[in-house]
C-alpha positions, 0 to 999 in steps of 0.5 A, spaced: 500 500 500 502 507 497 504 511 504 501 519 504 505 523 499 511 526 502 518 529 499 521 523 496 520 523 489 525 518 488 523 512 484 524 505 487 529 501 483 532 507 480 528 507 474 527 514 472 522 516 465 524 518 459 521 519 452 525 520 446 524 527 442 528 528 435 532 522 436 534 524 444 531 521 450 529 526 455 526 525 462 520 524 464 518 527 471 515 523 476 507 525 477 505 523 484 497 521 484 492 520 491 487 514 491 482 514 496 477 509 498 471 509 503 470 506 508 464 501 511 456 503 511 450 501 512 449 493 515 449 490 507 456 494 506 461 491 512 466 492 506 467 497 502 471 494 496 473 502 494 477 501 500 479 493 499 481 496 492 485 502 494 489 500 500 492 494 495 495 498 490 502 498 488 506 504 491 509 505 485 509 504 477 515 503 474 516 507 466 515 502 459 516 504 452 509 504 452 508 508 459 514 512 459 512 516 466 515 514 472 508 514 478 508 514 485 502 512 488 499 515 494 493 512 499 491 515 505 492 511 512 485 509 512 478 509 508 476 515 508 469 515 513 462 515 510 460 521 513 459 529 511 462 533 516 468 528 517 469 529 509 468 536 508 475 536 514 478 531 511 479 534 504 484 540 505 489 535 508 488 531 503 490 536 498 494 540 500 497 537 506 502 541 511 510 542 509 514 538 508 509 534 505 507 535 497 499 535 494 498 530 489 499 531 482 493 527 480 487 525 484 483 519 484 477 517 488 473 511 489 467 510 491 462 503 490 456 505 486 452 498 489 447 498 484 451 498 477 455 492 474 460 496 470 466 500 473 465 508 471 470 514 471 465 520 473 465 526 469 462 532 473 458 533 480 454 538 483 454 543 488 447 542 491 442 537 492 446 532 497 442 527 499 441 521 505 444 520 512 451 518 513 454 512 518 452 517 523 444 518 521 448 526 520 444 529 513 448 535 509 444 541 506 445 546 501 446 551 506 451 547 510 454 548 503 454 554 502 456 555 510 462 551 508 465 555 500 461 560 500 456 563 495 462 564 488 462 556 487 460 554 481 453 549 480 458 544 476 465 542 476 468 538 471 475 536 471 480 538 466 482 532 463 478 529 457 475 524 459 473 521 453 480 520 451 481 518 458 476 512 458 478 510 451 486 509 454 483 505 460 479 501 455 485 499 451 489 498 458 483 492 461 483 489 454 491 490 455 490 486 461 486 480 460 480 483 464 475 484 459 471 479 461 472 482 467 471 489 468 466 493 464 469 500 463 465 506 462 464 513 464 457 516 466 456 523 467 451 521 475 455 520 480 449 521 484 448 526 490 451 522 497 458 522 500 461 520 493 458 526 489 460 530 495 468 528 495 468 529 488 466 536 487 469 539 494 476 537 490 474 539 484 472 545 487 479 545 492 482 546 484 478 551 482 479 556 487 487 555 487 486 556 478 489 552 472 487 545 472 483 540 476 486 534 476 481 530 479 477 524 477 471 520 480 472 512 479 466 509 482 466 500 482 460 496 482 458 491 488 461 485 485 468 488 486 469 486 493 469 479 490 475 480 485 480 485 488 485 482 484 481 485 477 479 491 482 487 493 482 488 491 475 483 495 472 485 501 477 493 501 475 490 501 469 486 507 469 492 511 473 496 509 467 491 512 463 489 518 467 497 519 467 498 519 460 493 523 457 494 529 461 501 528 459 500 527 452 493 533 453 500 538 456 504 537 451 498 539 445 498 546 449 505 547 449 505 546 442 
């Protein structure tokens, strides 16, 4: 399991990346991603395979001829809880965490969406109409929104990556992977009213606030996922891999 984001930038094994521009190899800097889980809730939910999946993955991601970024991945301590308030506390640290730490380059959270069979990257949340109690019977209203960001914050936030051409790489990475047959990977524009949607908008709007990008991504896994962990991780080494990339190949474009 990735530990919390710290200084050390330094890949395990020594490999570092490179990619070759006019015959050159040129160094490729490590990118740094968060991945978050929730924890239990509800009695049919003891586990929550967002958090079986997270806490299992890799720490690191060495570079290929095809995957050219070296990329460390981060995972919190511990799942985040199924609560609002604790979440709406959580998120700041989370993202911009005290020196020396380092905020993450990327975000991905997880999150179980128990009535979907397919595994989905989310493409937008909304800032008001969070519904349902959390683990703690506690509800979240617009006003407790307002009274948490304010009155400026956009009705839809989105994340800057393509998300098209973000799901059509992480396609390509399950079939890649054997895992088709396994992981049906789509992307959805619901990612609901409770505490996933709710996790969603408040680190997009962290980004917006700051300006520039919003590298964040909602990753939503199906019920089933707590029975194949070991998929689960493919399919989400897979979609890190895929986020990486694109971002990269989406700056390179801007450059030019």
């Amino acid at each position: 399991m990735g530990d919390l984001i710290d200084g050390d930038t330094t890949l395990f094994g020594g490999v570092e990346g490179t990619e070759r521009d006019g015959g050159v190899e040129t160094m490729l800097p490590d990118v740094h991603v968060l991945v978050t889980g929730y924890g239990p809730f509800l009695k049919s939910h003891p586990e929550n395979p967002s958090w079986s999946i997270a806490s299992s993955l890799p720490s690191h991601l060495k570079p290929t001829p095809t995957h050219p970024t070296p990329i460390h991945i981060h995972t919190p301590e511990s799942a985040l809880p199924v609560a609002w308030r604790a979440i709406a506390n959580a998120v700041p640290g989370l993202l911009a965490p005290a020196p020396p730490a380092s905020p993450p380059d990327i975000v991905l959270h997880m999150g179980l969406a128990a009535g979907r069979t397919c595994w989905a990257i989310e493409t937008n949340a909304l800032r008001d109409g969070f519904d349902g109690r959390d683990v703690y019977g506690e509800q979240w209203s617009d006003a407790d929104m307002t009274a948490l960001i304010g009155t400026d914050a956009p009705e839809k936030l989105t994340p800057t990556f393509d998300c098209q051409d973000v799901c059509k790489r992480w396609q390509a990475e399950v079939r890649g992977a054997g895992l088709a047959d396994r992981i049906d990977a789509q992307i959805s524009d619901d990612v609901g009213t409770y505490l996933c949607a709710f996790v969603y908008y408040l680190s997009l709007h962290h980004f917006w606030k700051a300006g520039g990008e919003r590298p964040v991504v909602f990753f939503h896994v199906p019920r089933q996922a707590g029975e194949d962990v070991e998929a689960g991780v493919g399919a989400t080494v897979g979609l890190i891999r895929s986020l990486v990339e694109s971002r990269r190949v989406q700056r390179d474009r801007r450059r030019d």
